[in-house]
C-alpha positions in Angstrom: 87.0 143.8 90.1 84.8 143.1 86.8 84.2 139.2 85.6 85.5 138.6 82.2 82.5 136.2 82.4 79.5 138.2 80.4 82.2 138.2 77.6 82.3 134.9 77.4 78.7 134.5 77.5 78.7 137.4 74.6 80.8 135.3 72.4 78.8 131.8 72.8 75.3 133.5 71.7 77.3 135.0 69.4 78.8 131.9 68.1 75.4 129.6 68.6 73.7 132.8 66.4 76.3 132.7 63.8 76.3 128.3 63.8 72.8 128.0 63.8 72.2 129.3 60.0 75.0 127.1 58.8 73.7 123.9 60.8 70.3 124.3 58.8 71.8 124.7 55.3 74.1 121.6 55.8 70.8 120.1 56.8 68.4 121.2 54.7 71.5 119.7 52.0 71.1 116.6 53.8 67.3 116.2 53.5 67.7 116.6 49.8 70.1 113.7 49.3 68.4 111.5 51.8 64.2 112.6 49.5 66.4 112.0 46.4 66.9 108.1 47.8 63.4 107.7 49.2 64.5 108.5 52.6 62.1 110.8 55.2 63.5 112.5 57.1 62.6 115.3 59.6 65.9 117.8 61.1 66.0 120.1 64.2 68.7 122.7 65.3 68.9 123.5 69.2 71.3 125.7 71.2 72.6 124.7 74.3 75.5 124.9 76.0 74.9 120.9 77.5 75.1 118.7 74.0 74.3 115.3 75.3 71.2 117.1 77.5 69.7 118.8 74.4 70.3 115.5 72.1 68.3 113.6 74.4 65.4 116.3 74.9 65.4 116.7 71.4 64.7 112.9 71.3 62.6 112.5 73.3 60.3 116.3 72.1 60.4 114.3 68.8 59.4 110.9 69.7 62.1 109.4 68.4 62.7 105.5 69.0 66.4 105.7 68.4 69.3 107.9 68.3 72.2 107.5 66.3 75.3 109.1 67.2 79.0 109.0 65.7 81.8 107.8 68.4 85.6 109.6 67.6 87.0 106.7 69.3 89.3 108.6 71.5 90.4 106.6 74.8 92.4 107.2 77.5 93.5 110.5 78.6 92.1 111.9 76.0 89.0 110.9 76.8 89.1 111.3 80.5 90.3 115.4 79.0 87.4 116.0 76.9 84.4 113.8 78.0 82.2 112.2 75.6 79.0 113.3 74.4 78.0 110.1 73.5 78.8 108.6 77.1 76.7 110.9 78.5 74.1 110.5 76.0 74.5 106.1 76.6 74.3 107.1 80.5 71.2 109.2 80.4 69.1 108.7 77.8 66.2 106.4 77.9 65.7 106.6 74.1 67.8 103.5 72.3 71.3 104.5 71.4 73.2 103.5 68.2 76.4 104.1 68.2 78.6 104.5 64.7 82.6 104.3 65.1 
């Protein structure tokens, strides 16, 4: 009679509330090490439930000129399972994509 389905949604802004602090300490660890070689860099955290959709609006918000993105190199039905974020961000964006395997 009831949908399970507002627990669900409970759970992921639960879970984006709890990742989000975490995802800016491992950043804010990242800018130092990257000033400490001379490097600039500028971070942002977004929650959303479509990765390869916030990626590129986050790209594009900033003004970035490229995206770099790390491939797992799964293939085959594994791939055809899961999807790739980085497939969808190739398809879609039209921000150059670099992509690390």
């Amino acid at each position: 009679m009831f949908s399970k389905r507002p627990h669900l949604i409970e759970f992921v802004v639960a879970a984006a509330l709890i990742a989000a602090p975490f995802a800016h300490d491992k950043l804010r660890m990242a800018v130092a090490r990257a000033e400490a070689r001379g490097v600039t860099m500028k971070t942002a955290v977004s929650v959303s439930d479509g990765v390869a959709d916030a990626i590129i609006a986050a790209a594009v918000q900033h003004g970035s000129d490229l995206i770099v993105m790390a491939s797992h190199g799964r293939s085959g039905f594994a791939k055809l399972l899961t999807g790739s974020d980085t497939d969808q961000v190739l398809a879609h964006s039209k921000v150059p994509v670099l992509v690390i395997r």
